[in-house]
N, C-alpha and C positions, 0 to 999 in steps of 0.2 A: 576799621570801624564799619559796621553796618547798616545799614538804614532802611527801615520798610515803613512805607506807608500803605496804608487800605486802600486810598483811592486812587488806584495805580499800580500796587506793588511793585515799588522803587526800591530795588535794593544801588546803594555804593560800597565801596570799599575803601579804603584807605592802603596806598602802596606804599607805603611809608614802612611796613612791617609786614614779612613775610606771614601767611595766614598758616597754624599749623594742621600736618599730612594725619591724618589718625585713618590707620590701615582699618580693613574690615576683622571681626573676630577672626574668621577660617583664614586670612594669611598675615594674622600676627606671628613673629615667631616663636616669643612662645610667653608664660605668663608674667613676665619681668617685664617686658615688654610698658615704656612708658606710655598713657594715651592721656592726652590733652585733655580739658575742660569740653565741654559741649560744644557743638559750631554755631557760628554766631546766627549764621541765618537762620537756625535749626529753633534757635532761643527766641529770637526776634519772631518767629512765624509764631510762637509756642505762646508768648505776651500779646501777641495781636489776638490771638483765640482766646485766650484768657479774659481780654477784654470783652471780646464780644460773646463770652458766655455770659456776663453782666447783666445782657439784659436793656441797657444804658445804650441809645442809640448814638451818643453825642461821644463815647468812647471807641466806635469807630473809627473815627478819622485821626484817631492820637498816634501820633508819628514815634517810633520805637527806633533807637539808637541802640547798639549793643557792643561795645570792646571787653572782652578777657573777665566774661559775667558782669559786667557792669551796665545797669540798662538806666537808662534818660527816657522820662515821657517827655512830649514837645506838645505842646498844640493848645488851644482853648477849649474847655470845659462849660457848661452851662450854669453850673454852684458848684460850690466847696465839697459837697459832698461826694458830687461825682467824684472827683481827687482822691477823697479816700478812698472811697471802695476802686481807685485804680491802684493804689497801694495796697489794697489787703490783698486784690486778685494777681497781685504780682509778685510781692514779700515771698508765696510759698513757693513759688516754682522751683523745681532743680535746675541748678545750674544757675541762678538770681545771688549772683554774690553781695552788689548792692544795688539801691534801686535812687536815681537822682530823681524827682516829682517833678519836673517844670511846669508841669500844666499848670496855667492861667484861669482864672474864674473869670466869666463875663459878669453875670449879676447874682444874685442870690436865690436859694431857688424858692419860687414860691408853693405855700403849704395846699 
């Protein structure tokens, strides 16, 4: 499992499961060759940008979990809506198999 957060950029791991080797194209051997889904950190860095192309300063600091395409936001949000648009900015990505929301609403946003 991977873990980045903004304010810090904290990656962990989880040793529980070997993370998988994806050679570079020039020493694959050849095109049979199996290659893994995306790298985690690779994905998690890609959702943290995504967030903060947003716009949304409060989607900063949303903590990005990432296992075998599967991403978890963590963290509190300002309103609901922030939420969704951290769903829409994440839904497209490649390599986004699926996307857990946890983010928390603190209050509602005013108009």
């Amino acid at each position: 499992m991977t873990t980045l957060a903004m304010s810090g950029l904290r990656t962990t791991r989880s040793l529980s499961r070997p993370r998988p080797h994806v050679l570079p194209v020039e020493q694959a051997a050849d095109e049979s060759a199996v290659v893994p889904g995306p790298n985690p950190d690779w994905l998690a860095s890609r959702v943290q940008s995504a967030l903060r192309e947003t716009g949304y300063g409060g989607l900063h600091a949303v903590e990005v979990l990432v296992e075998s395409g599967a991403v978890t936001l963590k963290g509190i949000v300002s309103c609901y809506y922030h939420k969704q648009v951290a769903t829409s900015a994440v839904m497209p990505l490649d390599g986004v198999e699926s996307l857990n929301n946890q983010l928390r609403v603190a209050r509602l946003c005013q108009p």
